[in-house]
GUZA-927091 format. One line per field, with one value per residue (C-alpha): x, y, z; residue in three letters. Coordinates in Angstrom, 3 decimals. Example, Ala and Ser with C-alpha at 12.3 -4.5 7.8 and 13.67 -1.06 7.14 Angstrom:
# GUZA-927091
xx 12.300 / 13.670
yy -4.500 / -1.060
zz 7.800 / 7.140
vogu ALA / SER
//
This chain:
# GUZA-927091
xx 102.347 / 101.007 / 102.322 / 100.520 / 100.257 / 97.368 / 95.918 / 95.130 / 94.293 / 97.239 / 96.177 / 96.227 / 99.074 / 98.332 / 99.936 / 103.456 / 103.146 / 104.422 / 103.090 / 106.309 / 106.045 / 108.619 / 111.313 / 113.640 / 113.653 / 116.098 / 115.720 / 117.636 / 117.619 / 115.660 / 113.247 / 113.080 / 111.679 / 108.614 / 108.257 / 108.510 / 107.184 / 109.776 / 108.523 / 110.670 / 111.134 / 112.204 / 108.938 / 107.233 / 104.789 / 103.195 / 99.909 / 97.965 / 98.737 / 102.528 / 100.657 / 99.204 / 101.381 / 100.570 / 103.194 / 102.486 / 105.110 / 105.056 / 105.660 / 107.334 / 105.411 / 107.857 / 108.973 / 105.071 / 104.799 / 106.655 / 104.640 / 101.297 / 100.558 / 100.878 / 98.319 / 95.323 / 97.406 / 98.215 / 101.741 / 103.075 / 107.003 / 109.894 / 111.769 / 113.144 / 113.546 / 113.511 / 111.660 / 109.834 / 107.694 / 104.742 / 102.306 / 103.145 / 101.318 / 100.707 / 103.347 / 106.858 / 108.777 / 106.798 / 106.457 / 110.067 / 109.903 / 107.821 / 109.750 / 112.377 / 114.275 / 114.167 / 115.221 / 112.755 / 112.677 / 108.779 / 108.344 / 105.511 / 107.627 / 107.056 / 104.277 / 103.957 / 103.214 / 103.599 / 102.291 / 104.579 / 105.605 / 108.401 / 110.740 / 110.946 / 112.416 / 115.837 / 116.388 / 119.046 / 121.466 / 120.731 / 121.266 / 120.946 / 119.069 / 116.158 / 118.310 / 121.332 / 119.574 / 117.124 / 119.051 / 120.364 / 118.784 / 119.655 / 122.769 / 124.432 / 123.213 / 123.895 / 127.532 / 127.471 / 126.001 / 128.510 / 130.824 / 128.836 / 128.124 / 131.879 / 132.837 / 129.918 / 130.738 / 134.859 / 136.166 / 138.962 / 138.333 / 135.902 / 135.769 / 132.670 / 131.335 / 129.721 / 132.190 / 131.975 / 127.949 / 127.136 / 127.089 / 130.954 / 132.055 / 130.838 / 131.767 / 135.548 / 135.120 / 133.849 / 136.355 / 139.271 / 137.937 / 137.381 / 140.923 / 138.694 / 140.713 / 138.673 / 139.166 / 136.787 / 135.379 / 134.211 / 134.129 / 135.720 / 139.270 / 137.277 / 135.322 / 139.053 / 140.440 / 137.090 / 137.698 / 141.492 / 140.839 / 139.316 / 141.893 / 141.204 / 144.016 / 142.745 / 140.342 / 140.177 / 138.747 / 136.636 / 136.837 / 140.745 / 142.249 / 144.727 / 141.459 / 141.720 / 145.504 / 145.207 / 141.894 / 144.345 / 146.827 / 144.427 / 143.247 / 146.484 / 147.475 / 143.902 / 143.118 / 139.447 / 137.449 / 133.538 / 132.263 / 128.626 / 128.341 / 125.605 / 125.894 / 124.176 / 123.862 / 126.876 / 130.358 / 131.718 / 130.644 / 132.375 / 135.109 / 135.314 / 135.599 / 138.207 / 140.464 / 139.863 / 140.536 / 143.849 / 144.729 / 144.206 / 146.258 / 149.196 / 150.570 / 149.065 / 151.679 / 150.258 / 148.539 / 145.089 / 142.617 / 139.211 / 141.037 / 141.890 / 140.298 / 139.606 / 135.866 / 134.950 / 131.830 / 129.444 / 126.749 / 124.351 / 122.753 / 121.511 / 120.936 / 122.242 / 122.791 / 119.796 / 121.159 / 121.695 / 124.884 / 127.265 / 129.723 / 132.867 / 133.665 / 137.185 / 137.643 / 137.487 / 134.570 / 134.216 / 132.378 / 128.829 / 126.981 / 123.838 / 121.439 / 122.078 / 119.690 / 119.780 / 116.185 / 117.735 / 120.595 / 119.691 / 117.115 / 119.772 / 121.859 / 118.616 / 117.239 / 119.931 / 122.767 / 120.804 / 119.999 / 124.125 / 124.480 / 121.127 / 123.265 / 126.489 / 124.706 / 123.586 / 126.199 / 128.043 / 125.694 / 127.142 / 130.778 / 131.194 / 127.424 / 126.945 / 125.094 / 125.472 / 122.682 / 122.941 / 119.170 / 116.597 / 112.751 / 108.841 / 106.790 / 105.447 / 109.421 / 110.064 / 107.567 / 108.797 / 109.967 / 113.408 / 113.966 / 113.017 / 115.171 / 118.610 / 117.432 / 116.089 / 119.855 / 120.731 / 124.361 / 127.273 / 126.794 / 123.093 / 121.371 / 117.761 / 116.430 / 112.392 / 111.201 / 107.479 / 107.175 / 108.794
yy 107.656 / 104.065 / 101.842 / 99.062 / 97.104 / 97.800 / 96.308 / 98.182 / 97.599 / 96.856 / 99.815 / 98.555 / 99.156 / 102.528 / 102.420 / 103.533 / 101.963 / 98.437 / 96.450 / 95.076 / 92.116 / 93.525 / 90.752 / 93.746 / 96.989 / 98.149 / 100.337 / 103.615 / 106.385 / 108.455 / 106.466 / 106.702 / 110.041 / 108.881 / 105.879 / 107.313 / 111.088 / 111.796 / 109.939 / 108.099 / 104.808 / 104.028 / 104.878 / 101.896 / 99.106 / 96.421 / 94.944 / 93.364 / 90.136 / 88.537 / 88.364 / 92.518 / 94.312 / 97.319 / 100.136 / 102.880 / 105.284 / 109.138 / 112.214 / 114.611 / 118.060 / 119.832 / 117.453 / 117.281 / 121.196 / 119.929 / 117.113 / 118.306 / 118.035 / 114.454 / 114.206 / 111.906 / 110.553 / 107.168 / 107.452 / 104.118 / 104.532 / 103.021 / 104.671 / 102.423 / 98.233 / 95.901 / 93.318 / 91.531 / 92.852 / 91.150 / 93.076 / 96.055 / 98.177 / 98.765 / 100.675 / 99.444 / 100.243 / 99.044 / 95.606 / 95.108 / 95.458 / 91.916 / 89.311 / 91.722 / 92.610 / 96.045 / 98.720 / 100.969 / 104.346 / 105.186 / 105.060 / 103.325 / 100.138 / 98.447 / 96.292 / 93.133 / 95.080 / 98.286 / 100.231 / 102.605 / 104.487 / 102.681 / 106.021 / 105.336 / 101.840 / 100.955 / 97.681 / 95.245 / 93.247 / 89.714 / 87.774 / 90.468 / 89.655 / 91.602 / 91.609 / 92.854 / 95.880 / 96.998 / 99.647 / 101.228 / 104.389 / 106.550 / 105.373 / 105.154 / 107.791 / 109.968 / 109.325 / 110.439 / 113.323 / 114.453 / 113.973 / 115.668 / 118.357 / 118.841 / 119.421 / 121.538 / 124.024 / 124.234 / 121.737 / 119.033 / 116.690 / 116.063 / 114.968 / 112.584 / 111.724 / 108.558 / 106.902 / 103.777 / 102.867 / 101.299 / 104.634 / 105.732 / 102.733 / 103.436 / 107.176 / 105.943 / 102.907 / 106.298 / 107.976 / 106.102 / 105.177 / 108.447 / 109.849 / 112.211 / 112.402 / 111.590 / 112.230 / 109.838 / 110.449 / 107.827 / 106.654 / 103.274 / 101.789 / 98.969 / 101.444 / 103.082 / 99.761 / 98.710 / 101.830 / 101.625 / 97.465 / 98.656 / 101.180 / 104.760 / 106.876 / 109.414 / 107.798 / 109.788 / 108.931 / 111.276 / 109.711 / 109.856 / 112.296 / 113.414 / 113.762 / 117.730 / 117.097 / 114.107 / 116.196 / 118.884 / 117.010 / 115.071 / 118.458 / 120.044 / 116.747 / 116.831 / 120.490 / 119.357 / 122.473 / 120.838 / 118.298 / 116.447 / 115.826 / 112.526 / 113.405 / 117.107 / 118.010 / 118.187 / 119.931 / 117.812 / 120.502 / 122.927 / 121.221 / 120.217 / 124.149 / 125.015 / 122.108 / 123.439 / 126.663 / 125.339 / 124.102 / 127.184 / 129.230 / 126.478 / 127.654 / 131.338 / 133.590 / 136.621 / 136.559 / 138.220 / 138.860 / 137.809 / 134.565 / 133.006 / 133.660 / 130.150 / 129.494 / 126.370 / 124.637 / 121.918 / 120.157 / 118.348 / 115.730 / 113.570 / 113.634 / 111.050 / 113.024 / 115.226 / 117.500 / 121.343 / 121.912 / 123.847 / 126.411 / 128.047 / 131.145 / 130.385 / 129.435 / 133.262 / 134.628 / 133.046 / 129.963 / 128.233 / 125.769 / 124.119 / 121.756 / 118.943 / 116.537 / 114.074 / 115.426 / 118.583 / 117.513 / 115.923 / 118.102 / 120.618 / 118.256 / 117.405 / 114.063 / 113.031 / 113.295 / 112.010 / 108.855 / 108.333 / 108.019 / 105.401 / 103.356 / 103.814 / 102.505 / 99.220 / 98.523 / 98.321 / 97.305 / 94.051 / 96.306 / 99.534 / 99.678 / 96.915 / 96.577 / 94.799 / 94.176 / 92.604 / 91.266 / 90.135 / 90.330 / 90.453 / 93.327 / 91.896 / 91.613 / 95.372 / 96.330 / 94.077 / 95.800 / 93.955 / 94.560 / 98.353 / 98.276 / 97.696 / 99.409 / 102.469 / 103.427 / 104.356 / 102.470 / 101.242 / 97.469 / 97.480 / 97.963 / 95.741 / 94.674 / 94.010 / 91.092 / 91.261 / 87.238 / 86.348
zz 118.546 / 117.343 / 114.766 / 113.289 / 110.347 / 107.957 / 105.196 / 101.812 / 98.287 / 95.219 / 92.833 / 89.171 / 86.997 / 84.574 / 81.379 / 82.553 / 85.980 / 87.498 / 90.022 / 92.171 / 94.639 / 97.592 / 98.646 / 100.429 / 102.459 / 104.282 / 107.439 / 107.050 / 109.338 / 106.520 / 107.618 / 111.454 / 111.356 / 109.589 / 111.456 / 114.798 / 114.225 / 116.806 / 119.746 / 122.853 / 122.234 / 125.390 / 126.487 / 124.035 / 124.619 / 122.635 / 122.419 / 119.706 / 117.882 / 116.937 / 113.779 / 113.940 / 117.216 / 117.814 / 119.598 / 121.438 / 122.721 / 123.949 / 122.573 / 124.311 / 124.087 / 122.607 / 120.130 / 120.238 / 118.683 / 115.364 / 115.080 / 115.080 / 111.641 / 111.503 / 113.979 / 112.968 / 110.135 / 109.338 / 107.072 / 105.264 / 105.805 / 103.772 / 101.108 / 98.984 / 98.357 / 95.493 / 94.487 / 91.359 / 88.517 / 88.810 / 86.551 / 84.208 / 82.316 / 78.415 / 77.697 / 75.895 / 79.039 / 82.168 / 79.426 / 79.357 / 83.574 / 83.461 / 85.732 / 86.362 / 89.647 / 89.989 / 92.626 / 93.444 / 95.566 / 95.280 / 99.324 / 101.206 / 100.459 / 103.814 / 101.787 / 100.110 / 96.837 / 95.013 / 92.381 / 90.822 / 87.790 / 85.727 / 86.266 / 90.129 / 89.253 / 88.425 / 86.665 / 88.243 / 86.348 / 85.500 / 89.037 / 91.027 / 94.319 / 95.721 / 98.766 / 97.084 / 94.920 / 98.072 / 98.788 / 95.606 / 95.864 / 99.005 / 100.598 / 96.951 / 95.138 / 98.463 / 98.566 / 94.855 / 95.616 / 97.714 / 95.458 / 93.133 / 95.188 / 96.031 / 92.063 / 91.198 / 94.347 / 93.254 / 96.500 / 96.012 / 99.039 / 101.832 / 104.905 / 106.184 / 110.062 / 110.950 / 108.390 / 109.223 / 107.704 / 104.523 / 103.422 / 104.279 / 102.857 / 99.646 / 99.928 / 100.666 / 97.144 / 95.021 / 96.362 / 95.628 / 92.246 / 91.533 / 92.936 / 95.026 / 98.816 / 101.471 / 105.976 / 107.312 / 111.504 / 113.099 / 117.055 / 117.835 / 116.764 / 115.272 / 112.884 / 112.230 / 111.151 / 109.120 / 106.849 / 106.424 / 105.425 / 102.346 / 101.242 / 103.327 / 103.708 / 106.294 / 109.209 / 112.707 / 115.974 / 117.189 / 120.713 / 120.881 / 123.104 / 119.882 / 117.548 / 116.960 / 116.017 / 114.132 / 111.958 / 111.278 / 110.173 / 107.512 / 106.639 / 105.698 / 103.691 / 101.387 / 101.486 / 102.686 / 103.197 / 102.682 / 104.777 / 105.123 / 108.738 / 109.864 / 113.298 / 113.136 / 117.201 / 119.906 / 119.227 / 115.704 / 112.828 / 115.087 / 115.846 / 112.331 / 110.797 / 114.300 / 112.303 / 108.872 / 110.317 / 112.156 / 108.836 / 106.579 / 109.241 / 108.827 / 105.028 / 105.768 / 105.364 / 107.012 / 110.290 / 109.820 / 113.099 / 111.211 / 110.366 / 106.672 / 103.765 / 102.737 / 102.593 / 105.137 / 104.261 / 106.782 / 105.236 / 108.054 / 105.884 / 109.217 / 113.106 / 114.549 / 117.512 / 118.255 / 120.782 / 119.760 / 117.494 / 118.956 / 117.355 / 119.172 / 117.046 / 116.498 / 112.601 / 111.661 / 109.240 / 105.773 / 106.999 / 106.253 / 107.860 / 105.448 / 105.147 / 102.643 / 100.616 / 97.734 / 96.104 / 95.655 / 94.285 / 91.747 / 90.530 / 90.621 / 88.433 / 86.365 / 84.714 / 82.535 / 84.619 / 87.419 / 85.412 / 84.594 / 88.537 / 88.530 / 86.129 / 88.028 / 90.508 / 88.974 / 87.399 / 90.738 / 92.821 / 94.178 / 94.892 / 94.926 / 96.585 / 98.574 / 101.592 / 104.619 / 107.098 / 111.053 / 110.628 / 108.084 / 109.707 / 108.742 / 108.707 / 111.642 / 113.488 / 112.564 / 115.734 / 118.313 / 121.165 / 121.044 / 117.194 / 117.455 / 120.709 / 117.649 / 115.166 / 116.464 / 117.639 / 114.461 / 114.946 / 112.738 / 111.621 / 113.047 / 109.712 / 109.589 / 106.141 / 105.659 / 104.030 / 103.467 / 102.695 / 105.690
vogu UNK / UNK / UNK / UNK / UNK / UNK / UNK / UNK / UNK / UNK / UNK / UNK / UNK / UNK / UNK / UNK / UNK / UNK / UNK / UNK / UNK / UNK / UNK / UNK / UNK / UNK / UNK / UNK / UNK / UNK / UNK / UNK / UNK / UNK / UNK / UNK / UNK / UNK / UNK / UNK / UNK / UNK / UNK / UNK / UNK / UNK / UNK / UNK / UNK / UNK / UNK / UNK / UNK / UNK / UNK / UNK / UNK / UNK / UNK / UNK / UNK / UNK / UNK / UNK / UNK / UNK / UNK / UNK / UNK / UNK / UNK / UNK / UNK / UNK / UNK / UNK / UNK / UNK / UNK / UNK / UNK / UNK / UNK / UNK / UNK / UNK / UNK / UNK / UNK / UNK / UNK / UNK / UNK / UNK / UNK / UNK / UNK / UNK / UNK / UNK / UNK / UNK / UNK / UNK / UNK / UNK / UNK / UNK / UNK / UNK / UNK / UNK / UNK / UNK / UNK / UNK / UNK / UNK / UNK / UNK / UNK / UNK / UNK / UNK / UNK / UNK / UNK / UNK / UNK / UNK / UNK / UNK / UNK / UNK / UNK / UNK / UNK / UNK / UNK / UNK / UNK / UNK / UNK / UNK / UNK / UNK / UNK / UNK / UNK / UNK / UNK / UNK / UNK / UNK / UNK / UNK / UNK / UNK / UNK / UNK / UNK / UNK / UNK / UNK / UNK / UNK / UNK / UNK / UNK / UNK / UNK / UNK / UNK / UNK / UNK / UNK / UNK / UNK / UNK / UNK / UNK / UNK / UNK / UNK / UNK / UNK / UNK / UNK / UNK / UNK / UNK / UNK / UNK / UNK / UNK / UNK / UNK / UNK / UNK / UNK / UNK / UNK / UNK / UNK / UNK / UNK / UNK / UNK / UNK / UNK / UNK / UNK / UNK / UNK / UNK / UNK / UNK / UNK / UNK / UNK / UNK / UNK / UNK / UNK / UNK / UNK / UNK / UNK / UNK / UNK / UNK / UNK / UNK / UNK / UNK / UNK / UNK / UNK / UNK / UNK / UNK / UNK / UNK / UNK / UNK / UNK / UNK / UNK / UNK / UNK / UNK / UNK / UNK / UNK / UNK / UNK / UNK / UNK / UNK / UNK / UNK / UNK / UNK / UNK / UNK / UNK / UNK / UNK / UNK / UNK / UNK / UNK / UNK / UNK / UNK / UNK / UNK / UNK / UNK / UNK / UNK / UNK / UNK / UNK / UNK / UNK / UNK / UNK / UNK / UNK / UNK / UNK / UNK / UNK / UNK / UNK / UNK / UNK / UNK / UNK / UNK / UNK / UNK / UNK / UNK / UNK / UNK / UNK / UNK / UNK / UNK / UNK / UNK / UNK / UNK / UNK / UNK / UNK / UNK / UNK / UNK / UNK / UNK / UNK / UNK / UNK / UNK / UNK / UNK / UNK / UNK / UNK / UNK / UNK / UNK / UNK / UNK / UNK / UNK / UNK / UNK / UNK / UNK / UNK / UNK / UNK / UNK / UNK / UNK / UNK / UNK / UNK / UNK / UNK / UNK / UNK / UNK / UNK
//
């Protein structure tokens, strides 16, 4: 695997199209996949220029297998940022873009410029910062979209892993805004206390020796039967539907050998820990265990009411949506060794933000 810098021609704006001069991106773990195609870090080297590195870093073979259509390929990676409208096209809409800070999810944004339709841009509101607005599009509209998802499938509650991230905090604000009840897993007293600071109710610790007690417990009191799991590999999804199970059984009144009839529902949206998942067949039969995207959700929940949670989100960009990042660096700082070394773990309050004119 090699990463490098390369450079390539701004396309001209068509008639619906802005040019947009990229001040922020922020490094989510949507991203790492493309970035890294899979291969060991911990196995990287550098060589180049500080202006142009270049990183190399192995591939296992199997991991190897799933890559090899990538091979020979040279991807640009980034997903979404925000920046200013620089040059717009003919039309009334990508005119009224001109000097504007906009949001935009169009990837390839890991670039000084980019050309893009108007429709993959979401204007800010007046004094908005690139910085602020960079990442409006998939943490935001994600934690949406499980609340979305949760009303359109007949739940009352979820429950969330890896809590703690930009993301779970602004799954816990919707939440209480939206008088949706919410059990929030995360790892570390500190994350526990982070969570309950801005108003959660229901925050266990996945690493405390009372965590399949204390889940049950939250369970019972929200009647949480869906829950979108970051982690993906290891035990939690299972260990999740034992304590939905647990808490099914504890207002069942009949005992019944292929368990309760209450549906339990896992969404992995991430993989955070890439290690098999594993499932001990004790939470009965009417369980599921999915995949979970934002793309298909909101084509699902088609253009209009997809553009209502756009809006939502700029409209509460600088609250219920904000973003925190550890680190600000160049194009050029994303592939030192050191930076990669932080932001490649994928961890709670490590969250890196691009800026190209650095």
């Amino acid at each position: 695997m090699e990463l490098s810098l390369a450079q390539v021609d701004t396309p001209a704006p068509g008639p619906d199209d802005v040019v947009v001069r990229v001040e922020a991106a922020p490094i989510n773990p949507s991203d790492l996949g493309l970035l890294f195609g899979g291969a060991d870090m911990t196995t990287a080297s550098i060589a180049g220029t500080p202006q142009s590195p270049v990183v190399t870093a192995t591939i296992a073979p199997a991991v190897m297998r799933a890559m090899a259509g990538r091979v020979g390929q040279s991807l640009p990676v980034g997903n979404e940022g925000a920046g200013v409208v620089v040059e717009a096209g003919s039309s009334d809409a990508a005119q009224a873009l001109m000097g504007k800070t906009v949001g935009v999810l169009g990837g390839a944004m890991y670039s000084h410029y980019r050309t893009l339709p108007v429709a993959q841009t979401l204007e800010l509101p007046a004094g908005t910062t690139s910085r602020q607005g960079a990442s409006c599009f998939v943490n935001p509209l994600t934690a949406l979209g499980m609340v979305g998802t949760m009303r359109l499938e007949g739940y009352t509650a979820l429950v969330h892993t890896a809590a703690a991230s930009n993301l779970g905090q602004m799954l816990q604000k919707v939440c209480l805004a939206d008088g949706v009840a919410l059990v929030n897993i995360v790892r570390k007293p500190e994350q526990e206390a982070l969570l309950r600071n801005i108003g959660a109710t229901h925050v266990c610790n996945s690493s405390a020796p009372s965590f399949m007690d204390d889940l049950t417990a939250a369970l019972v009191a929200t009647g949480a039967t869906l829950a979108f799991d970051a982690t993906g590999g290891g035990k939690l999804a299972g260990q999740i539907l034992t304590c939905m199970e647990a808490a099914a059984n504890a207002t069942a009144k009949e005992y019944s050998r292929y368990g309760s009839t209450t549906h339990k529902q896992v969404y992995i949206y991430g993989g955070l820990d890439r290690s098999p998942t594993e499932l001990s067949r004790n939470f009965g039969m009417a369980w599921s265990i999915g995949g979970w995207l934002l793309t298909p959700f909101l084509q699902k929940i088609g253009t209009e009411a997809a553009q209502a949670l756009r809006q939502r989100v700029a409209a509460e960009i600088t609250t219920t949506f904000a973003s925190t990042y550890t680190n600000e660096v160049s194009l050029s700082e994303v592939l030192q060794l050191d930076a990669i070394a932080v932001y490649a773990k994928q961890a709670t309050g490590e969250k890196y933000l691009i800026n190209p004119s650095r």
